[in-house]
Structure formats: structure tokens, C-alpha cells
NUNU-552868 format. One record per residue (C-alpha): x, z, y; residue number from 1; residue in three letters. Coordinates in steps of 0.02 Angstrom, whole numbers, always signed. Layout:
REM NUNU-552868
+--------+--------+--------+-----+------+
:      x :      z :      y : seq : type :
+--------+--------+--------+-----+------+
:      X :      Z :      Y : NUM :  ALA :
...
+--------+--------+--------+-----+------+
***
This chain:
REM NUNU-552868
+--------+--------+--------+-----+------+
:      x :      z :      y : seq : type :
+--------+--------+--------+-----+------+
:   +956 :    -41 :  -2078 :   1 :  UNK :
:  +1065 :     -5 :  -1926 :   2 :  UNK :
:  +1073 :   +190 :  -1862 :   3 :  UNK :
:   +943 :   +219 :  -1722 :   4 :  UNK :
:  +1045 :   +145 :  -1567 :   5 :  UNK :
:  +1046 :   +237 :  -1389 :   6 :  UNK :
:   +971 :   +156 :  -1241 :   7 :  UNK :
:   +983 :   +188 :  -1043 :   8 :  UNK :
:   +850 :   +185 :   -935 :   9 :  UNK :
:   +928 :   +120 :   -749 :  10 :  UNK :
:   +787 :   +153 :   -593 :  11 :  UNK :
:   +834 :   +101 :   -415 :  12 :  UNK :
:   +717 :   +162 :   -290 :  13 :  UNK :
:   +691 :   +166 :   -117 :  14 :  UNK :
:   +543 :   +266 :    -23 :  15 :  UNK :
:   +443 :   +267 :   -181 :  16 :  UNK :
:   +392 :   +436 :   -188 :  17 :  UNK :
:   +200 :   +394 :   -208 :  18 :  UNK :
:   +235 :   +328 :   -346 :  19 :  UNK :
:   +406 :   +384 :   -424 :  20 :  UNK :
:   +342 :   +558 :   -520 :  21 :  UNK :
:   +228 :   +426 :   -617 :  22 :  UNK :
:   +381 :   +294 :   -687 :  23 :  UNK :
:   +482 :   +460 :   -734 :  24 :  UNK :
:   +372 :   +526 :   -825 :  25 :  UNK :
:   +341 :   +347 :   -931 :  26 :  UNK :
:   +506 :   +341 :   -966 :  27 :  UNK :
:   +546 :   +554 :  -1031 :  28 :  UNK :
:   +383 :   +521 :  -1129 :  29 :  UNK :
:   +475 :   +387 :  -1243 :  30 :  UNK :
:   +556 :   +530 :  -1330 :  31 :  UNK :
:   +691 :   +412 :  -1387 :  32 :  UNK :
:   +851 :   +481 :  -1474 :  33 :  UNK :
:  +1015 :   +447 :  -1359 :  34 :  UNK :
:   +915 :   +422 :  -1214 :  35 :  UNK :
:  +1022 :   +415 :  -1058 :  36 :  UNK :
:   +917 :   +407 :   -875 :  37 :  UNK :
:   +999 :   +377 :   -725 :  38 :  UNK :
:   +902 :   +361 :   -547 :  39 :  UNK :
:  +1000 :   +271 :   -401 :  40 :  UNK :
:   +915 :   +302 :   -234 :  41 :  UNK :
:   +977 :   +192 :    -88 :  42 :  UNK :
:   +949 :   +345 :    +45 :  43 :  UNK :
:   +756 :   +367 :    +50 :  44 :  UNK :
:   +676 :   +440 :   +214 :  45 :  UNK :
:   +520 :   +497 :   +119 :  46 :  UNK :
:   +486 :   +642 :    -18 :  47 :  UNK :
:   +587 :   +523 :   -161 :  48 :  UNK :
:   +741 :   +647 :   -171 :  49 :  UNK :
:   +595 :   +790 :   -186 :  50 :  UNK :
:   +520 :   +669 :   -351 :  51 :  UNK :
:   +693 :   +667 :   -419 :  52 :  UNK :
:   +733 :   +846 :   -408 :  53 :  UNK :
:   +593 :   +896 :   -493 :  54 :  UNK :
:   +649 :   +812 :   -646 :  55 :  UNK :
:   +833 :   +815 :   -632 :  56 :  UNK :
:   +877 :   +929 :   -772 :  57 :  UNK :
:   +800 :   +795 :   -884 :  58 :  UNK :
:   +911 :   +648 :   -787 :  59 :  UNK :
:  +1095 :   +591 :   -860 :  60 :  UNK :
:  +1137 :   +554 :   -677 :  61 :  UNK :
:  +1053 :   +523 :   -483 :  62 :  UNK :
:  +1105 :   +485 :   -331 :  63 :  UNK :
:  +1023 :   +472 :   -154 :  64 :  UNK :
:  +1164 :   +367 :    -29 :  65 :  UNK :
:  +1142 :   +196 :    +70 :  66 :  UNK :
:  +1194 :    +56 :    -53 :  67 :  UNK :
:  +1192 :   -122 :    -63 :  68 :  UNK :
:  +1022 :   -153 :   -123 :  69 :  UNK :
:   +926 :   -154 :   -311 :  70 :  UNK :
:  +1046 :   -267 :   -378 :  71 :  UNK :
:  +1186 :   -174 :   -348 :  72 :  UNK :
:  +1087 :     +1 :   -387 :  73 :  UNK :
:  +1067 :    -53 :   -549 :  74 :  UNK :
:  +1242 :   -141 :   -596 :  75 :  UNK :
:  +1316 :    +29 :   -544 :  76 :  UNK :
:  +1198 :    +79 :   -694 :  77 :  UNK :
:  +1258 :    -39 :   -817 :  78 :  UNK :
:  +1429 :    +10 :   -771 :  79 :  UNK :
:  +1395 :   +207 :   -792 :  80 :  UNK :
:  +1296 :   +172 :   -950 :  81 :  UNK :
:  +1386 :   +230 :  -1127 :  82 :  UNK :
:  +1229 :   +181 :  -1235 :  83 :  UNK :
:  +1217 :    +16 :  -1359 :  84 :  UNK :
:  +1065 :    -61 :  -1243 :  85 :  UNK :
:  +1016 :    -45 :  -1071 :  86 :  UNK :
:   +857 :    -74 :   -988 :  87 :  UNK :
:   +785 :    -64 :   -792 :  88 :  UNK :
:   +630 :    -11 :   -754 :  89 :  UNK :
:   +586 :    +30 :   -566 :  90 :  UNK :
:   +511 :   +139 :   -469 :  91 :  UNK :
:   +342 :    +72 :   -454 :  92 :  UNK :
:   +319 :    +11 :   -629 :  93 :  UNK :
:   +285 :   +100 :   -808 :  94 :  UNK :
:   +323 :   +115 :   -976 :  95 :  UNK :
:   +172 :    +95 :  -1113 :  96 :  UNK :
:   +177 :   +230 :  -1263 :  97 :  UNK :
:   +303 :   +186 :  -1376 :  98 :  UNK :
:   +361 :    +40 :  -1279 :  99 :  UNK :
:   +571 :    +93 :  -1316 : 100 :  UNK :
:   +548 :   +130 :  -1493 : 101 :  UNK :
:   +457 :    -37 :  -1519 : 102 :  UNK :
:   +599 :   -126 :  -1419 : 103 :  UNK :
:   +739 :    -31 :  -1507 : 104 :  UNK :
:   +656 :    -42 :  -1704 : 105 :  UNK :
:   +669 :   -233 :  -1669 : 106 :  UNK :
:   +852 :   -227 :  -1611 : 107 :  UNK :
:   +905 :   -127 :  -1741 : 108 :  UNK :
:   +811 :   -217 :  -1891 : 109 :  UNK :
:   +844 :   -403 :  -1819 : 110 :  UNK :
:  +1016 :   -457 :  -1880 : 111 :  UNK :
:  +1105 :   -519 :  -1704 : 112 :  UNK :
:   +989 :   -459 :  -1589 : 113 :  UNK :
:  +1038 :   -413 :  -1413 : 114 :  UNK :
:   +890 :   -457 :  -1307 : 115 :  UNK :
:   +718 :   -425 :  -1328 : 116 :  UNK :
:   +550 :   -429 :  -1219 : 117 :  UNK :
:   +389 :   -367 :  -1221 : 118 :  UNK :
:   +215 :   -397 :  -1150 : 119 :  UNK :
:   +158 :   -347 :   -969 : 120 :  UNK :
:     +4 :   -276 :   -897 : 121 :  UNK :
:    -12 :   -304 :   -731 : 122 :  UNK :
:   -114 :   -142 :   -623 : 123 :  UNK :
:   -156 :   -125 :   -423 : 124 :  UNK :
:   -219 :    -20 :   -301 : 125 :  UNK :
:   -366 :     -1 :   -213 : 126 :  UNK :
:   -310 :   -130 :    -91 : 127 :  UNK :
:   -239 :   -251 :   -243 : 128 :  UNK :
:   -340 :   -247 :   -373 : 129 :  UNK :
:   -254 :   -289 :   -534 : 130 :  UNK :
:   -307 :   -286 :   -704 : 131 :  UNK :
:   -235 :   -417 :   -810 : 132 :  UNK :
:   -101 :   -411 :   -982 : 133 :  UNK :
:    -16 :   -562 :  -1083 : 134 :  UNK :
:   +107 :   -548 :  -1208 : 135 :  UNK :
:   +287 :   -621 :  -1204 : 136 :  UNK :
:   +325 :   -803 :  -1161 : 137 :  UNK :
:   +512 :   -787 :  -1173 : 138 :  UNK :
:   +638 :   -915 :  -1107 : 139 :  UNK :
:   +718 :  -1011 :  -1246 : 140 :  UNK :
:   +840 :  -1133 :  -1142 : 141 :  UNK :
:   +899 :  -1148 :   -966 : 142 :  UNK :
:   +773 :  -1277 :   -911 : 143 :  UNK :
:   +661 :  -1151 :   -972 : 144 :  UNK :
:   +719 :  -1036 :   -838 : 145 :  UNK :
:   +743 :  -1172 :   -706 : 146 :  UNK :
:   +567 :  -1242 :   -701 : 147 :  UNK :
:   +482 :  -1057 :   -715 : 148 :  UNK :
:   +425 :  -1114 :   -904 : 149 :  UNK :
:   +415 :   -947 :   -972 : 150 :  UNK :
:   +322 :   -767 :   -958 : 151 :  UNK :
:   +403 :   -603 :   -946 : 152 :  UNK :
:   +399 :   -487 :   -809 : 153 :  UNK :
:   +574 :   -382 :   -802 : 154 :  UNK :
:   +499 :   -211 :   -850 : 155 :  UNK :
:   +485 :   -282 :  -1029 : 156 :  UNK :
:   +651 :   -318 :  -1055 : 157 :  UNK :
:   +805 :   -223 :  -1151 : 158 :  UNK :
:   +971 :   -294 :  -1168 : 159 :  UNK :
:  +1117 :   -262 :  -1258 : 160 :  UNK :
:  +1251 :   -184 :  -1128 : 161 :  UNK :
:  +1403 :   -278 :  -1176 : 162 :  UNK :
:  +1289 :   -444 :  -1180 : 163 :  UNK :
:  +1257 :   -392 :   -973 : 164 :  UNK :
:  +1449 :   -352 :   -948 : 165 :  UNK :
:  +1507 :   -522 :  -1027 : 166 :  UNK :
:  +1400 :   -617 :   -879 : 167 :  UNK :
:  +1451 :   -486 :   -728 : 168 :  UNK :
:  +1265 :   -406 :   -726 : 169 :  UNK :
:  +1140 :   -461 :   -583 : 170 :  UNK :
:  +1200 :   -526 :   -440 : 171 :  UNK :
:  +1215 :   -450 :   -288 : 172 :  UNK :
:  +1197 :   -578 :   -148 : 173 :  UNK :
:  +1011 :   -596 :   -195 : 174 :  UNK :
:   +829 :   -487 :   -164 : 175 :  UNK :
:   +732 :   -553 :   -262 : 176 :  UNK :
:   +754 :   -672 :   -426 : 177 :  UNK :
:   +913 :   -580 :   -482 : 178 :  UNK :
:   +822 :   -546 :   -644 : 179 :  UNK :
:   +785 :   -733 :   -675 : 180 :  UNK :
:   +969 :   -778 :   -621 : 181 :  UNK :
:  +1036 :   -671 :   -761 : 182 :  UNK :
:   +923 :   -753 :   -881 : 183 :  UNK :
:   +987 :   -914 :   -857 : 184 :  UNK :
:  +1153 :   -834 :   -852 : 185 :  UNK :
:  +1117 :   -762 :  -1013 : 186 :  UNK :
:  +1045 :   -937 :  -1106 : 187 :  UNK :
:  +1226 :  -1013 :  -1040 : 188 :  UNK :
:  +1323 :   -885 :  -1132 : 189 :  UNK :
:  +1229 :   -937 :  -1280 : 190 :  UNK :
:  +1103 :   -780 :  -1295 : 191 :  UNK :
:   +935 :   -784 :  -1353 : 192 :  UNK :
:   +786 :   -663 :  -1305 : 193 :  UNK :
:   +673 :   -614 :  -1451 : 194 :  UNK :
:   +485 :   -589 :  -1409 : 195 :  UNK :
:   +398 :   -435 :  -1455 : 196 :  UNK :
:   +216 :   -467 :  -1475 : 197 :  UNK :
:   +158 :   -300 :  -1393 : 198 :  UNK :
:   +141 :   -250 :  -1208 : 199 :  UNK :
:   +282 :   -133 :  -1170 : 200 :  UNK :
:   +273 :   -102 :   -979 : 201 :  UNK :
:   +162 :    -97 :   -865 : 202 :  UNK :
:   +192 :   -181 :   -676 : 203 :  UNK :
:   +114 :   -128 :   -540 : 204 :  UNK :
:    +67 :   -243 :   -392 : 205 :  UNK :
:    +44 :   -160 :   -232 : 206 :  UNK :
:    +56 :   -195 :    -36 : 207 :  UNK :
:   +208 :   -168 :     +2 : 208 :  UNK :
:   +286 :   -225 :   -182 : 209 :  UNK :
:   +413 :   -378 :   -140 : 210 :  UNK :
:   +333 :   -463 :   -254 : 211 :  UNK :
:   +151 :   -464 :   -151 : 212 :  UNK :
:   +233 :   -433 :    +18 : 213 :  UNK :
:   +378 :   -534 :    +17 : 214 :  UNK :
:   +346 :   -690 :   -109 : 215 :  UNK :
:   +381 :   -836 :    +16 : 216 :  UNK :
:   +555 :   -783 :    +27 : 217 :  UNK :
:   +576 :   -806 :   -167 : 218 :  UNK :
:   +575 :   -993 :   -162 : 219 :  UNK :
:   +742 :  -1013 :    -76 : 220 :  UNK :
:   +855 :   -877 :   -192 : 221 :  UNK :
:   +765 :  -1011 :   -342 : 222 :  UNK :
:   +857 :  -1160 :   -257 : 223 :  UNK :
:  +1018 :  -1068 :   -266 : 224 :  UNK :
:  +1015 :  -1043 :   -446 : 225 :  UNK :
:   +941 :  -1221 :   -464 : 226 :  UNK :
:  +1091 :  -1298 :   -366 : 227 :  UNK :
:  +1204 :  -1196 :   -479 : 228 :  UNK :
:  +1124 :  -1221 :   -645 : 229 :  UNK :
:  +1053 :  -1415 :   -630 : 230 :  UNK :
:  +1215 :  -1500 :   -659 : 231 :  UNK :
:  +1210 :  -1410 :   -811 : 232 :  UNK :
:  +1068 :  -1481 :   -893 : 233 :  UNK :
:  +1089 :  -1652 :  -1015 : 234 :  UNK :
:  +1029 :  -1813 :   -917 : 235 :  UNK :
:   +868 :  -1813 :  -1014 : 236 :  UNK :
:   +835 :  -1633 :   -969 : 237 :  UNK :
:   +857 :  -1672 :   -779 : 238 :  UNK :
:   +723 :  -1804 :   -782 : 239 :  UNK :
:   +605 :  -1681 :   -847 : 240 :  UNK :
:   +648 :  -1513 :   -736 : 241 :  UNK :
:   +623 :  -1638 :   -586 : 242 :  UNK :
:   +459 :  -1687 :   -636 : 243 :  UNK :
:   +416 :  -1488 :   -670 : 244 :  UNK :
:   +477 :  -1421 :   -505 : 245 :  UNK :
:   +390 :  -1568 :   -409 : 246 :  UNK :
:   +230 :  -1509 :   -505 : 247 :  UNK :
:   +276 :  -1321 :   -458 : 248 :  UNK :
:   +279 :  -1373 :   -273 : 249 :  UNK :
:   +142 :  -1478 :   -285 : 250 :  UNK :
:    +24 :  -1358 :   -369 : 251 :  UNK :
:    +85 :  -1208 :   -219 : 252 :  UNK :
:    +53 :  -1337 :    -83 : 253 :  UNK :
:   -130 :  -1370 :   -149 : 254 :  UNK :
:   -153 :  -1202 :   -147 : 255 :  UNK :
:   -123 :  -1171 :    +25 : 256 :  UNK :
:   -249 :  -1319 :    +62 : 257 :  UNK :
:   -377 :  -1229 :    -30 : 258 :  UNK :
:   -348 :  -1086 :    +77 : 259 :  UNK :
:   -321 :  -1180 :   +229 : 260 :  UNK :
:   -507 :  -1239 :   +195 : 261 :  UNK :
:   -597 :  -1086 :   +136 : 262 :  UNK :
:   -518 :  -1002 :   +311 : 263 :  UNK :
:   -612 :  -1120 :   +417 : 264 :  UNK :
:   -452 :  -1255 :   +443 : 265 :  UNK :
:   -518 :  -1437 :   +352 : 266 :  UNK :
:   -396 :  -1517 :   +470 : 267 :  UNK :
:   -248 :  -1429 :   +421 : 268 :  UNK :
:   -326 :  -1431 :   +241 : 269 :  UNK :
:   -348 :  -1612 :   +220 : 270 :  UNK :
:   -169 :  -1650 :   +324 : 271 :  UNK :
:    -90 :  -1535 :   +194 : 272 :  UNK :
:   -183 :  -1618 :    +49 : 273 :  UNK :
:   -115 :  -1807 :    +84 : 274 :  UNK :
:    +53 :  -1736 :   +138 : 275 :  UNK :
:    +60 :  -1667 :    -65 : 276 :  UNK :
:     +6 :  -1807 :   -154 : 277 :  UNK :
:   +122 :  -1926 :    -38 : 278 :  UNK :
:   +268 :  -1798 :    -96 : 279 :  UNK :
:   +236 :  -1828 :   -276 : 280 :  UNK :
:    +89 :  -1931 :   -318 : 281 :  UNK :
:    +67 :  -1877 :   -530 : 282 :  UNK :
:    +35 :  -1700 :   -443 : 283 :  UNK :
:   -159 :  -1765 :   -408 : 284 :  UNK :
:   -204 :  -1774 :   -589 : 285 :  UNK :
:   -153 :  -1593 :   -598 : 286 :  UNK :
:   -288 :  -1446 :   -619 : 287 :  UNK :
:   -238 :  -1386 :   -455 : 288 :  UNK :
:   -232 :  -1557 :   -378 : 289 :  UNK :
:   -410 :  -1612 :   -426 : 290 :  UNK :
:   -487 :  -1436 :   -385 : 291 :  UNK :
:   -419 :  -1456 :   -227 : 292 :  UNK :
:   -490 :  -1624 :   -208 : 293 :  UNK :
:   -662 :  -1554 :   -245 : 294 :  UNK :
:   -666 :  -1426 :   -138 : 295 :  UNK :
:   -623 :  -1560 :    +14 : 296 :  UNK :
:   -758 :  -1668 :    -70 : 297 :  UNK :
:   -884 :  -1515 :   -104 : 298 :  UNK :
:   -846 :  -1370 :    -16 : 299 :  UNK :
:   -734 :  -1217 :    -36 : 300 :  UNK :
:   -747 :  -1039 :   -113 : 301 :  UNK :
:   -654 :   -918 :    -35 : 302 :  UNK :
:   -469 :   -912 :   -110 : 303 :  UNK :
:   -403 :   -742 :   -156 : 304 :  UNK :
+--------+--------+--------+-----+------+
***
């Protein structure tokens, strides 16, 4: 078997300090050999830089200046990173006991391996309540990515550093799905990501997360890597990711119908409801196609 390889541990953060303290102390609690732990701050106005110096003697490297956003926080951590395998974990999120020796006993005893990925639980707040785990769907191919056909939340993955370099890292321009643009970067190249059958992190969900406060921006940054990537695809392929991104749609739109409804808005509900199945009729015959056709029919719940 392989020596035991190092690993980095990248965190951007930005006015997390309720939570910060917390993700350090998931990640110094590995106990990994050849740990390396960097922290990039992009110029918090809160008590983050008071979090960080509490623990920098145990930190490789940190920084608190203005920068260009997570993306680039964490790219400037691949690129400072001497260790075999990198990883990003932010400043909201956690690491599960023994999550890096799990990840790094696979990479080491799997001939080839440069990319692995774990399980997920997912926790709240008070005002989000959360309480939900799954383990790993990984992506296997690009239409994988493309059509959303796989389940891994970025906390659970570790990647080999030189795979990262050979496909320029995440990219800058975008917010949000940078993560799932480097997978499908990464499938092009020819990787593939091994499942580990374990939770390994743990993501938390929270009000003012991008993920719960910002998700109807996410939809746009997918169409750039979709006009990118598509052409890509074999004919046969294409046929099938338009049918699966059609369904996608569909399913958000009846969504919004059931909510439209439960809120006291049939009008807008019903409007809504024809407009989807005009847009891609198959999308009825869907589970969220026929619940929202009951509810119309039978009454709503309230949605969550």
C-alpha cells in the first residue's frame, strides 16, 4: 500500500464568525498526518479575523483582504497547496469524525484514484430546520452532471491536486455552481469520482446560506455550463439530457403552482399549471406533475 498521503484543507469565508470556530475545529480534529489548513477571508466586517486568530498557530496559512469571491479564495488555495490531495470545506459546513482518513485510506489503497466523495448530512437552524443524510450518488459522465443526475454535496469531496491544476481549478466568473462546473470539467478530462459509502461532511443550511437565500440565481450559471458542455455530448445523449432538463423545469414550475395555491393564488396556480404542461407535455405524468394536479383538483397543503 501507498505511504499515508498529505491533504489540504482550503476554507474561504466571509462574515462567518457565528459559525467559523465550529468548521475549524472539524477539520484540526481529523488528526490527519501532513495536514496543511489554510483560511482565505475576503475582508470580513464581523468577529471572523477574531475566530481565526484564535486558532492560527494550528493554520499553514490565513489571510483577511477583499478578493474576488469563493472561487477565487479557494484556487489561490490550490495554488499555495504542496500536499498530494486537496479538499474545500467552508465556513459554515463540517467535517464528520474520521471523515479525511476515510477519504484518504480509499485514495491510497485504490490503484488510480484521484477523486473521491462521501455522504452528506444536511443540519439547520432554528429558523431552517434540517435533519436529513444520504450517501454518495457520484457523477459518472458529463450528462450526468448536465441534467443534475447525481448526489454529492461539495463538502464530501477530495481531489487529487494535480487532477484540479490540469483543468485550471474552479472558475472564477461564477457564484454559485463552480463546484458542479469543475465536475463536468473533470469527467471531460477523463476522471472518475469514486463513492465512499459513509457520510463524511456535514452541510449546514441556514438563512442567509446561498444556497437557501440565493437559489433562483443558480439556474442561469447551469445554462452557461450547459451551452458549453451540450455540444459535447453524442447525438443520442442530447436527445436524452433534453428530455431530463425539460423534466427538471417542469417539476420546479409545478412546484411553484403548488405554492402559488397553498398561498391563497388558484389563479396564478392553475395559469402556471397549463403554462407547464403546454411547455413540455410528458412532464404531467411526472410525480410532481400529478400531485400538482391533485391539489388543483382536491385542495392544497401548505408547501414548505
Amino acid at each position: 500500500m501507498k505511504p499515508w498521503p498529505g491533504i489540504t484543507v482550503i476554507t474561504p469565508t466571509y462574515n462567518s464568525g457565528p459559525f467559523l470556530a465550529e468548521t475549524i475545529e472539524s477539520v484540526l480534529n481529523q488528526d490527519v498526518p501532513g495536514l496543511e489548513y489554510m483560511i482565505f477571508d475576503g475582508g470580513s466586517t464581523d468577529d471572523t479575523v477574531d475566530v481565526i486568530r484564535r486558532y492560527e498557530k494550528h493554520l499553514t496559512f490565513w489571510v483577511s483582504e477583499k478578493d474576488g469571491g469563493q472561487a477565487a479564495a479557494v484556487n489561490r488555495g490550490f495554488a499555495r497547496a504542496t500536499t498530494e490531495f486537496v479538499a474545500e470545506l467552508d465556513s459554515d459546513d463540517l467535517y464528520l469524525p474520521g471523515a479525511l482518513h476515510a477519504a484518504l485510506d480509499v485514495l491510497r489503497s485504490t490503484p488510480g484514484a484521484r477523486w473521491v466523495a462521501g455522504g452528506i448530512l444536511d443540519f439547520g437552524t432554528a429558523h431552517t430546520p434540517q435533519h436529513s443524510w444520504y450517501l454518495p450518488t457520484v457523477p459518472t459522465t458529463l450528462l450526468d452532471v448536465l441534467t443534475q443526475r447525481f448526489q454529492v454535496a461539495q463538502p464530501g469531496h477530495v481531489w487529487s491536486r494535480a487532477m484540479i491544476a490540469a483543468v485550471g481549478g474552479y472558475d472564477t466568473s461564477m457564484r454559485y455552481v463552480f463546484d458542479n462546473d469543475l465536475y463536468a470539467k473533470l469527467l471531460i478530462n477523463g476522471e472518475r469520482c469514486i463513492a465512499i459509502n459513509r457520510p463524511l461532511a456535514a452541510y449546514r443550511l441556514h438563512p442567509t446560506s446561498k444556497t437557501m437565500a440565493e437559489g433562483q440565481y443558480f439556474e442561469a450559471e447551469w445554462d452557461r455550463i450547459r451551452a458549453r458542455c451540450v455540444p459535447l455530448l453524442p447525438p443520442h445523449e442530447r436527445v436524452i439530457y433534453r428530455h431530463r432538463v425539460a423534466m427538471l423545469r417542469s417539476q420546479s414550475s409545478y412546484t411553484t403552482a403548488a405554492r402559488e395555491l397553498a398561498e391563497g393564488s388558484p389563479a396564478d396556480a392553475r395559469a402556471r399549471f397549463a403554462r407547464t404542461i403546454a411547455s413540455y407535455p410528458p412532464s404531467l405524468l411526472s410525480r410532481a406533475g400529478l400531485g400538482c394536479a391533485r391539489r388543483l383538483l382536491f385542495g392544497s397543503r401548505p408547501v414548505r
